[in-house]
C-alpha positions in Angstrom: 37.4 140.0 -49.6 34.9 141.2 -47.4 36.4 144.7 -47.8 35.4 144.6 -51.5 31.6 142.8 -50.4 30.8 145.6 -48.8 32.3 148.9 -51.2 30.2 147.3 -54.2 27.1 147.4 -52.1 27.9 151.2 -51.0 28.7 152.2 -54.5 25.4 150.6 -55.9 23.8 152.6 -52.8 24.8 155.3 -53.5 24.2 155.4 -57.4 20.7 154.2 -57.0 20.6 157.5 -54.5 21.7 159.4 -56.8 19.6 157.9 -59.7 17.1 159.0 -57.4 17.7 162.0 -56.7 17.7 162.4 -61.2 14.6 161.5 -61.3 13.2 163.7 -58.5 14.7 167.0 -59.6 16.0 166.2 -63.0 19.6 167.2 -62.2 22.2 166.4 -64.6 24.7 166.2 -61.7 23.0 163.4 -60.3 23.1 161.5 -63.1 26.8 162.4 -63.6 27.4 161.0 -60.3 24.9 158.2 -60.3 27.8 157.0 -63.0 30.7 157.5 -61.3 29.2 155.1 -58.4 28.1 152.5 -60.7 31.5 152.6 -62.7 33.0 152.3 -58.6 30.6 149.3 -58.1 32.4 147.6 -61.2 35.9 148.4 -60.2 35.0 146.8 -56.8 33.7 144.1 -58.2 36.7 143.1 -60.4 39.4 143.9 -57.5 36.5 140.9 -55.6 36.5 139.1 -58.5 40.8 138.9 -58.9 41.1 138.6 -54.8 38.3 135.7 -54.8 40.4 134.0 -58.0 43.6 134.6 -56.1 42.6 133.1 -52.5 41.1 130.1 -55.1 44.9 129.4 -55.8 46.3 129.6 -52.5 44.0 126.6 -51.2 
């Protein structure tokens, strides 16, 4: 579970970078990619939110 902690933090990192980086230059690409990281972040967070639900059952 820590696993999937840490990649939601990376992928909000890194959109927020790229969002950024959007604002700086206005570069579409950036804000194309700032989305693919934010729609990683809530993948990551669902695959946290199943393991955490999952370990939950076990104990």
């Amino acid at each position: 579970m820590k696993k999937e902690k840490w990649m939601i933090v990376f992928y909000l990192m890194i959109s927020f970078i790229c969002l950024g980086f959007y604002f700086l230059l206005s570069g579409l690409v950036m804000l194309i990619l700032a989305g693919i990281a934010l729609f990683g972040a809530f993948v990551q967070f669902l695959r946290y939110r199943i393991a955490k639900q999952a370990y939950a059952k076990k104990s």
